[in-house]
C-alpha positions in Angstrom: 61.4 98.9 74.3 60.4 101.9 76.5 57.6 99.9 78.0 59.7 96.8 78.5 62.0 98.7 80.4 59.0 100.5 82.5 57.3 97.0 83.0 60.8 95.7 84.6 61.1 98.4 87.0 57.3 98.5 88.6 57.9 94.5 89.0 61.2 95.3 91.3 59.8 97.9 93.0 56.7 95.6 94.0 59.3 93.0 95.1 60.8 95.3 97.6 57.8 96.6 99.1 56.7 93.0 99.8 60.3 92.0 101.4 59.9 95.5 103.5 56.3 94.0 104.5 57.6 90.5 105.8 60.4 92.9 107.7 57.5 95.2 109.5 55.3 91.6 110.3 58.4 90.1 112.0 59.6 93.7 114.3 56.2 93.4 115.3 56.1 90.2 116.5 59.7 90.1 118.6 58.1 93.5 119.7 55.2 91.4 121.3 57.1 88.7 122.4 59.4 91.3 124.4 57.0 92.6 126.3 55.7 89.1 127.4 59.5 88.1 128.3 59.2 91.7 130.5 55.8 90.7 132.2 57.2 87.2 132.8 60.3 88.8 134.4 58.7 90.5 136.8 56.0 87.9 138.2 59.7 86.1 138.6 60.7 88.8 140.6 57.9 89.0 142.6 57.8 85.4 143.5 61.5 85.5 144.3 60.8 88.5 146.5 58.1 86.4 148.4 60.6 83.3 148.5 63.2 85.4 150.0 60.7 86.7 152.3 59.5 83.4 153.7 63.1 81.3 153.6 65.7 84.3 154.8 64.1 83.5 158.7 64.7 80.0 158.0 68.7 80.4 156.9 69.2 82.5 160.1 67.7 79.5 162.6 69.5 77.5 161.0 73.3 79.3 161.3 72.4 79.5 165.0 71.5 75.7 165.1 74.6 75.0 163.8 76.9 77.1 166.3 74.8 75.6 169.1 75.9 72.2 167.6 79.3 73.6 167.1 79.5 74.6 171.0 78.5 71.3 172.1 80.8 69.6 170.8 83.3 71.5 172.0 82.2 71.0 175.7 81.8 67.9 174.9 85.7 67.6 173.7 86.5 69.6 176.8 84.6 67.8 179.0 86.7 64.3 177.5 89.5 65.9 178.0 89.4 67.3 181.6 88.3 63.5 182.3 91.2 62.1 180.9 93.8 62.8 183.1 91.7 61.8 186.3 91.1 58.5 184.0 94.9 58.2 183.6 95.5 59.3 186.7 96.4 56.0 188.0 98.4 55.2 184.7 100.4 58.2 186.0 100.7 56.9 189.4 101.8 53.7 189.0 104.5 55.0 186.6 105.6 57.5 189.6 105.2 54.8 192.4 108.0 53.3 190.3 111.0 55.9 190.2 112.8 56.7 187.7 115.3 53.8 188.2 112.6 50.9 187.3 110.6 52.9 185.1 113.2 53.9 183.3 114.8 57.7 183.2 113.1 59.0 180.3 109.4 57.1 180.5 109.8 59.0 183.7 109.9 62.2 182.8 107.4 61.8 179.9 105.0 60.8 182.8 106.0 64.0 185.1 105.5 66.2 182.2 102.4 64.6 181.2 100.9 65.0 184.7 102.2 69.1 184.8 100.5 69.6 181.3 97.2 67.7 182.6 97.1 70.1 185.7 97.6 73.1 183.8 94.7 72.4 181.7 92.0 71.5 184.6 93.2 74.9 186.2 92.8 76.6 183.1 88.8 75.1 183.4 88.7 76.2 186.9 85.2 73.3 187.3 85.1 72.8 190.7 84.3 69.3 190.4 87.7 69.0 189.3 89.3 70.2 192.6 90.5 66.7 194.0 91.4 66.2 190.5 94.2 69.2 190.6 95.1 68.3 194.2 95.8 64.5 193.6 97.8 65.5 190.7 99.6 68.3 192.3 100.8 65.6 194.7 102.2 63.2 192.3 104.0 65.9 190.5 105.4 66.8 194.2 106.1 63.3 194.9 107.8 62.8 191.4 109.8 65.9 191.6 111.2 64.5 195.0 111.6 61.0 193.9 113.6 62.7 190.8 115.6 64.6 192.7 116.7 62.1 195.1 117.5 60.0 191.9 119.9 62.9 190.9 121.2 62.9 194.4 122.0 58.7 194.7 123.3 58.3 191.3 125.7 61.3 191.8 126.7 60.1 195.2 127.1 56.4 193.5 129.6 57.8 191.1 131.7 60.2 193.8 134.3 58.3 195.4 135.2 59.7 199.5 138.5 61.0 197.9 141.2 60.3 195.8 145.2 60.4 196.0 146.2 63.7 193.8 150.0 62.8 193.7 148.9 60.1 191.4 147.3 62.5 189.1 149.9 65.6 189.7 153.4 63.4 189.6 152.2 61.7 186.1 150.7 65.0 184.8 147.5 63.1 183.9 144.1 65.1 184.1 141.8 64.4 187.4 138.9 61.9 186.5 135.7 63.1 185.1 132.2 61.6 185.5 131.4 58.7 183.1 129.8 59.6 179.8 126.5 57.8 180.5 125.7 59.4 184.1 126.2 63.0 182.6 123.3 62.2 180.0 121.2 60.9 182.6 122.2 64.2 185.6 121.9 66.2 182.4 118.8 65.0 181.7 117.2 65.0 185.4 118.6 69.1 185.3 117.3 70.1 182.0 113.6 69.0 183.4 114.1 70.3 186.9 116.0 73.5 185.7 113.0 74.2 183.6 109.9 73.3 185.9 112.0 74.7 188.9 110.3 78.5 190.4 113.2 79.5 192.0 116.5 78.1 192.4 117.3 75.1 191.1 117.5 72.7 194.1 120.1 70.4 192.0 122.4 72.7 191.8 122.8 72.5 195.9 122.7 69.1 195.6 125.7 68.8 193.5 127.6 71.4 195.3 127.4 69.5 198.5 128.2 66.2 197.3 131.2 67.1 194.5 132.5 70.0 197.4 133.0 67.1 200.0 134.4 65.1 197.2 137.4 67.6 196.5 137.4 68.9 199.7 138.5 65.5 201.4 141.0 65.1 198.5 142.8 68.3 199.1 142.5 68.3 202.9 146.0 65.9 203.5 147.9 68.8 201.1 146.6 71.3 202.9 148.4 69.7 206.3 150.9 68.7 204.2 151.6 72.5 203.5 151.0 73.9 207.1 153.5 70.6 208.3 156.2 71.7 206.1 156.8 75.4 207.1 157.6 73.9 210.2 161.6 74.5 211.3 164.1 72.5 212.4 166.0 74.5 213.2 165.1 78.6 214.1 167.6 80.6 211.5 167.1 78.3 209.0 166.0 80.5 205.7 163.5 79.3 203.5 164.2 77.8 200.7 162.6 77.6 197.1 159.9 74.9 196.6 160.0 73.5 200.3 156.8 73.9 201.2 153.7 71.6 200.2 151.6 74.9 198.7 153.4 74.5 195.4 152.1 71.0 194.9 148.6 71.7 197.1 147.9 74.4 194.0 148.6 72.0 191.3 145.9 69.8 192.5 143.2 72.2 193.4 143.9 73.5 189.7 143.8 70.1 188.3 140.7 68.8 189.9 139.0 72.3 189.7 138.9 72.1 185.9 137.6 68.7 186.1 135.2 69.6 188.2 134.2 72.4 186.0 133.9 70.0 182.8 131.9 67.9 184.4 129.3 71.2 185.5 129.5 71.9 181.9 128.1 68.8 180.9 124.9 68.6 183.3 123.5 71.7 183.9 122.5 74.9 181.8 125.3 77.4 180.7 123.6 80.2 183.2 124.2 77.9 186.2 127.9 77.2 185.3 129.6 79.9 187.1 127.2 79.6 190.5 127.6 75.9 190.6 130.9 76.1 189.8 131.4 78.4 193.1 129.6 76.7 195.5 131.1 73.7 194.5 134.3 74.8 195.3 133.3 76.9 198.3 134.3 74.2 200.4 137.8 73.6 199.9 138.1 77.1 199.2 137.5 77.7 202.4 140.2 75.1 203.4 142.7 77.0 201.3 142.3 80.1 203.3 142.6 78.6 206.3 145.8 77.2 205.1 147.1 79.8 203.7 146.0 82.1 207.4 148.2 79.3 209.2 151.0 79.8 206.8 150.7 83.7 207.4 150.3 83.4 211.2 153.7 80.8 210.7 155.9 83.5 208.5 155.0 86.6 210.9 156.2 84.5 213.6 159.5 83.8 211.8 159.7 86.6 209.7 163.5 87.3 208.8 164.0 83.8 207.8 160.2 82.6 206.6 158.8 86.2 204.3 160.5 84.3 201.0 157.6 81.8 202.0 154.9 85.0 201.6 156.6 85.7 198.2 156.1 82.0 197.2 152.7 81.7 198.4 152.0 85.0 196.7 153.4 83.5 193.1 151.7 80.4 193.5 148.4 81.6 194.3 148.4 83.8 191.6 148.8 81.5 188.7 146.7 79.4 190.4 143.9 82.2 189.9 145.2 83.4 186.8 144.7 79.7 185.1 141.7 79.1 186.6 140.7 82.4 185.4 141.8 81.0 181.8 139.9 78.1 182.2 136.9 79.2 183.8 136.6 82.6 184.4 135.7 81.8 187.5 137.2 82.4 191.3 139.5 85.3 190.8 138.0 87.1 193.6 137.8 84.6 195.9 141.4 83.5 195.9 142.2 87.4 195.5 140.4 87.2 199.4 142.4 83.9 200.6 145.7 85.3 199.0 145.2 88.9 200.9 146.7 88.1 204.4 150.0 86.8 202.9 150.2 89.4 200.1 150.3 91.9 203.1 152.6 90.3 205.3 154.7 89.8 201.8 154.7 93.7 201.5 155.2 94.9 205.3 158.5 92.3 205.3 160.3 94.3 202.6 160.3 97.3 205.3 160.8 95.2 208.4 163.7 93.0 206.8 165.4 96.8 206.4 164.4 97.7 210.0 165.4 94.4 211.0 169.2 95.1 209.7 169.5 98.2 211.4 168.5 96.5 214.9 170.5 93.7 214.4 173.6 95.9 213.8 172.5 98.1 216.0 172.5 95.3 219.1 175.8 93.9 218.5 178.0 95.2 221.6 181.3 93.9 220.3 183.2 94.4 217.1 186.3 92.4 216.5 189.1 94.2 217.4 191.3 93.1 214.4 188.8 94.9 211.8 187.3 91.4 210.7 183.6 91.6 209.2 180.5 90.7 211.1 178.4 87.8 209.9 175.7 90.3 209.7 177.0 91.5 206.4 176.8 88.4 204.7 173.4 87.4 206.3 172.5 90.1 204.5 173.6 89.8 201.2 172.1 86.0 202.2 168.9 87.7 202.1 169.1 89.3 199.2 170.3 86.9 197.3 167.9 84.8 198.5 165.0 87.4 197.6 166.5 86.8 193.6 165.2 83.6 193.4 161.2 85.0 194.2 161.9 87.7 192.0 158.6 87.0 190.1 156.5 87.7 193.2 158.6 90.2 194.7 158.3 92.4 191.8 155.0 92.3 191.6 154.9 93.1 195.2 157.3 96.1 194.5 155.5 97.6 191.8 151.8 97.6 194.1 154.0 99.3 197.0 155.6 101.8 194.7 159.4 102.3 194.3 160.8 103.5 198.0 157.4 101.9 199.5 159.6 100.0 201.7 160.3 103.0 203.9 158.7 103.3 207.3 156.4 106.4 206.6 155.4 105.2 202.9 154.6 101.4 204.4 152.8 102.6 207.2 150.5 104.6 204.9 150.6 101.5 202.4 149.5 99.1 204.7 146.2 100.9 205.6 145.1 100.5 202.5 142.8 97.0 202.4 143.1 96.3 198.6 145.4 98.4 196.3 143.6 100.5 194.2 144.7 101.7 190.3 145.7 104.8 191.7 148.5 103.1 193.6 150.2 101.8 190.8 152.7 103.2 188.5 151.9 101.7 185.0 155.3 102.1 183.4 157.0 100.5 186.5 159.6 98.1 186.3 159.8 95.6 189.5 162.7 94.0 188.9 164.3 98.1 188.7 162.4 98.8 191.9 163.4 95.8 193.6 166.8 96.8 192.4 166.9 99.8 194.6 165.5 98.4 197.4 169.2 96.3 197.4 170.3 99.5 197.0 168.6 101.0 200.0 169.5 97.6 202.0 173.2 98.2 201.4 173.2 101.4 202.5 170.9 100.6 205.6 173.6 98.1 206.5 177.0 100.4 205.8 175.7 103.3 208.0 174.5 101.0 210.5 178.1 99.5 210.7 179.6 102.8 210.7 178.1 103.8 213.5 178.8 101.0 215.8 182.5 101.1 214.2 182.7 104.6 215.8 181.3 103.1 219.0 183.3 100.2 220.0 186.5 100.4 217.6 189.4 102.5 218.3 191.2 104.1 216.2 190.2 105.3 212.3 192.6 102.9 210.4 190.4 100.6 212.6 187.4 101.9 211.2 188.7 101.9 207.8 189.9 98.3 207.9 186.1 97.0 209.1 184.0 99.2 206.6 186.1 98.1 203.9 185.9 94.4 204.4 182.3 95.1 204.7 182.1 96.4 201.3 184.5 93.8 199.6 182.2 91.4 201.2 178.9 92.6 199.2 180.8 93.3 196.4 181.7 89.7 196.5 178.4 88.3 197.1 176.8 90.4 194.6 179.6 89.8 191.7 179.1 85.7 192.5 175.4 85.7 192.8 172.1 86.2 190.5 172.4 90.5 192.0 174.6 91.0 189.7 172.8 91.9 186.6 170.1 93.7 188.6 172.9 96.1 190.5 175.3 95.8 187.9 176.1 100.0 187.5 174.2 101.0 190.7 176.7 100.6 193.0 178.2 104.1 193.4 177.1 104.3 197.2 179.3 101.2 197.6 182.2 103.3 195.9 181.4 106.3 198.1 182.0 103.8 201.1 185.2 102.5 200.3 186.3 106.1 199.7 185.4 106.6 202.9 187.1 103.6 204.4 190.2 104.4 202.6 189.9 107.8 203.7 190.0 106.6 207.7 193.0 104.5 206.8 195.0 107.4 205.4 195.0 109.5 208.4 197.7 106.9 210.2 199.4 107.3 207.0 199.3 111.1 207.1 200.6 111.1 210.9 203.7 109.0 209.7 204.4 111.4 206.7 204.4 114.3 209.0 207.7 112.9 210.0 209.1 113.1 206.5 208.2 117.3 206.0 211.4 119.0 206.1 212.1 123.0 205.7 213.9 124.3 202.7 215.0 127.5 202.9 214.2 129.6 199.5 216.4 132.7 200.4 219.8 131.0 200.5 221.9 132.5 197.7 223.3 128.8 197.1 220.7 125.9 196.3 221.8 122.5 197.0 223.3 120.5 194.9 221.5 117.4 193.1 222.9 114.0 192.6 224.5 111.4 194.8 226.5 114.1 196.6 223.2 115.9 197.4 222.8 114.6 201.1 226.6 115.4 202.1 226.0 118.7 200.5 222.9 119.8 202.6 224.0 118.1 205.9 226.8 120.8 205.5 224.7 123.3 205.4 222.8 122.4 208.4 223.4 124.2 211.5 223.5 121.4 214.5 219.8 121.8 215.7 218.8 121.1 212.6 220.8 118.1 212.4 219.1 117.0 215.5 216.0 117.6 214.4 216.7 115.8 211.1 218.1 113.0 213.3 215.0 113.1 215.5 212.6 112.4 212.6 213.8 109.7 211.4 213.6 107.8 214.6 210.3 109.2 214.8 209.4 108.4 211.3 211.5 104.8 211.6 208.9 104.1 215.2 205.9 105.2 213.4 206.2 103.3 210.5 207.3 100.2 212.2 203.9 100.2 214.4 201.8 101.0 211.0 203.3 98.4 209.2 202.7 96.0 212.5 199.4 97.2 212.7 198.8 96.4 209.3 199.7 93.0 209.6 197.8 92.4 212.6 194.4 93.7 210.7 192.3 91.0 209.5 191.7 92.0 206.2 190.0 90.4 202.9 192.7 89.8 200.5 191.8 92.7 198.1 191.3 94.8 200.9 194.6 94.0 202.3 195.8 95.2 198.9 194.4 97.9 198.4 195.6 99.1 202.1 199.2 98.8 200.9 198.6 100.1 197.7 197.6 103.4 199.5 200.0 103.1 202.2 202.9 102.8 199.0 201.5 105.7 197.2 201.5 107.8 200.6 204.7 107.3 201.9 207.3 105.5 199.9 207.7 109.5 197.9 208.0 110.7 200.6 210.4 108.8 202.0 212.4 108.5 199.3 212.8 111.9 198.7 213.7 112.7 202.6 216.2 109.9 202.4 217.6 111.4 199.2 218.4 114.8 201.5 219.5 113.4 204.2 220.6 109.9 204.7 224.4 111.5 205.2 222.8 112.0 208.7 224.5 108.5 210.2 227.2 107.9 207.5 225.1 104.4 207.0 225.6 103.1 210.3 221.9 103.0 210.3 221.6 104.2 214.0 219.2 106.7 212.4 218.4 106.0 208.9 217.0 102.6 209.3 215.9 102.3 205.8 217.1 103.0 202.2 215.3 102.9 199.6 215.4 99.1 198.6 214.6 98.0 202.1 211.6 100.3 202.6 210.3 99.0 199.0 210.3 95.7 200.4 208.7 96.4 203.4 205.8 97.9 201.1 205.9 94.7 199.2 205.8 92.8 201.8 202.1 94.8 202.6 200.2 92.9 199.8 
């Protein structure tokens, strides 16, 4: 069993050294066959090496043959292209020889901007067999540019009447006519090309400016007669009156067709070129304006006491007017800032010669009424002012660039010097209607001292005096209390109190001489005083020595003389009815005490015969009465 076992393990032993001989055979041979892969490798590399050798000059002539190719094709293609244009140059031509009208707006254009892109190319080639080229071409882009441009011109002037009648458009309120739809497109289309091909200005621009500026010139021009026509006078004092004058309605059209005019700039040309065309379109009848509105200044300095409520009007009017173009447009301010100037100025210098003008007026009267009536002056001048209410807008506005008290001569001198106003000359918080408000004031006084004055001249007398002031003041009081002054000097008329003070004051000295009469002497160191009661005259006439009688006696008739010729004096005064009043009033107050009292003491004197004691108590009270 030993040996069986010993027999089995030599036979598996010889079986594994013949599988590990079949192993060593096969290593061998992928061990020869490796190193002929490895020779054959690098034979391949070696031949590569002398294929790259001989085909890498090859590849090389090759890339340059085909940029060479490249290149020729590309002149080639150049060289088509630069001959195109001189081929379709007559193409071009005959599309050019046609205008725009026949061949049609927009084939036009396509041509003109065919022919610019055609030249810039041969210029960029700079051949110089393409010289005539360039210059044939620059001449039909010359000749179209022209021929486009006098298109622009005859369609615009085909669609611009001469003029038209504004009342017809201002009277209905309807807006001023614009251009039709369809020739906008085609002007905006002609601008958008020139506007972008043009070097400098754009020459369409000019062209519209001359042709739309005669348009609304000539449609203005009868309005702007119109409004130099009606400031003439009929008559030499007549005032001006509200609304009379042709500017208000001259405005209203220049503002209507204006913002037409600037619609219709909108719509053809680019928004940089609104505002320029837009002014020297309306240079022109701009221009007009200012010469009207120089004729209407020359016109109010020439009447200005009557005609500077036209400046004020003029002023107001112009302003909106530039205020709604300015709305509108934004547009013009400063030029119709420039037109307004002259009349703005006379507008201001009037509010100080209208004050000067009072005191000459007063001051060359050379006779007063000798019954104390007022002047016309006075009312004239509450005319004026009353007048002044109904431009209040302007004149306030004119009040508050003077400055309150700007009126007076030394501050208007100073003002008027100044061309334009500048920030500095305005108070902010300023009220115009207040200012204006004191310039009344300042007027009113103006006129009171100017009439007292000549009162003390050419009247005789104080109660005279008193009399004329104080119809004077009942007079503005009047005319302010019934007129649109009121609220503005309602509570600033203390100086007008301190007048009729003084008036009242001239007509109590007559009143004073005649109570002089009515003083008597009481003597205080008589152990006895006089009795009281109805017995009280018999009881001092006793006690009178005979002189004293006399001289008791003697007043009376003094007083009774006196009084007579104040009371007929009275009457003979021309007096306004509260005047007249307020006289008597005065007059009662004074004397009728006084009288009463002396009549109470000594009546007794004549026993009531009356040869002395003209009046007792009753009688004189209706004499007093009989005052109001």
């Amino acid at each position: 069993m030993a040996v069986g076992l010993a027999n089995g393990r030599h036979a598996a032993d010889e079986e594994a050294r013949a599988e590990v001989d079949v192993l060593n055979s096969r290593l061998e041979k992928t061990t020869q066959l490796t190193k002929k892969i490895q020779a054959c490798l690098g034979r391949l590399e070696a031949t590569g090496k002398s294929v790259r050798d001989v085909s890498g000059p090859l590849t090389g002539e090759t890339k340059k043959l085909q940029v060479l190719g490249n290149n020729i094709e590309a002149v080639i293609s150049a060289i088509e292209r630069l001959r195109q244009p001189a081929d379709s140059k007559n193409d071009e031509e005959a599309i050019i020889r046609q205008g725009p009208e026949k061949a049609g707006l927009s084939n036009y254009l396509n041509s003109i901007k065919r022919l610019n892109k055609a030249l810039a190319d041969m210029k960029t080639s700079n051949l110089r067999a393409n010289q005539q080229t360039i210059a044939d071409l620059q001449r039909l882009i010359k000749s179209g540019n022209t021929q486009l441009e006098n298109s622009f011109d005859k369609m615009l002037r085909a669609e611009t009447p001469r003029a038209i009648e504004p009342l017809q458009y201002t009277t209905k309120k309807t807006p001023f006519p614009l251009l039709t739809q369809d020739k906008i497109s085609r002007l905006s289309l002609m601008n958008s090309y020139v506007s972008d091909n043009s070097l400098s200005d754009n020459p369409l621009i000019k062209m519209y400016a001359d042709v739309r500026g005669q348009y609304l010139s000539q449609t203005l021009v009868n309005l702007a007669y119109a409004s130099v026509n009606t400031a003439k006078k009929k008559s030499p004092d007549a005032i001006y009156r509200a609304g009379t004058n042709g500017i208000g309605m001259y405005a209203q059209a220049m503002e209507g067709l204006f913002v037409a005019e600037y619609d219709n700039i909108c719509n053809i040309f680019m928004r940089q070129d609104w505002g320029p065309a837009f002014q020297m379109t309306c240079q022109a009848p701009l221009a007009e304006l200012a010469r009207t509105i120089r004729e209407l200044n020359n016109h109010i300095k020439a009447h200005l006491n009557t005609d500077c409520y036209l400046a004020y009007e003029v002023t107001e009017i112009m302003s909106n007017l530039s205020n709604n173009l300015e709305e509108r447009t934004g547009e013009l301010k400063a030029t119709l800032a420039a037109a307004l100037k002259p009349v703005r100025e006379t507008g201001k210098s009037s509010l100080a010669e209208l004050l000067e003008d009072t005191k000459r007026r007063v001051g060359g009267v050379q006779v007063l009424p000798s019954d104390g009536s007022p002047v016309p002056i006075v009312s004239e001048t509450m005319q004026r002012l009353q007048t002044m209410v109904d431009f209040l807008r302007p004149i306030s506005s004119i009040m508050i660039s003077l400055g309150d008290g700007g009126w007076r001569s030394g501050a208007a001198a100073n003002a008027s010097m100044d061309g334009i106003p500048s920030l500095a000359s305005f108070d902010i918080g300023a009220d115009g209607k207040e200012i204006f408000a004191h310039y009344c004031t300042d007027m009113i006084d103006a006129l009171m001292s100017a009439l007292e004055q000549k009162a003390r001249m050419l009247l005789k007398g104080k109660s005279l005096w008193g009399v004329f002031l104080a119809n004077s003041v009942t007079i503005i009081e009047r005319m302010i209390r019934d007129s649109d002054l009121r609220p503005l000097l309602e509570g600033r008329l203390s100086s007008l109190d301190a007048w009729r003070k003084k008036a009242k004051s001239f007509y109590a000295e007559a009143c004073k001489d005649v109570s002089m009469h009515l003083f008597d002497v009481i003597h205080t160191n008589r152990s006895q005083r006089p009795p009281s009661g109805s017995n009280e005259s018999a009881s001092i006439l006793k006690g009178l020595s005979s002189k004293d009688k006399d001289s008791i006696k003697a007043k009376f008739q003094q007083f009774n003389a006196s009084f007579d010729e104040l009371v007929a004096r009275h009457k003979t005064y021309s007096m306004e009815r509260e005047v007249r009043q307020m006289f008597a009033k005065d007059m009662q107050q004074i004397l009728e005490p006084l009288y009463n009292r002396f009549w109470d003491r000594y009546h007794e004197i004549d026993k009531g015969k009356g040869k002395y004691v003209k009046y007792d108590k009753s009688s004189i009270a209706a004499v007093f009465i009989s005052l109001f």
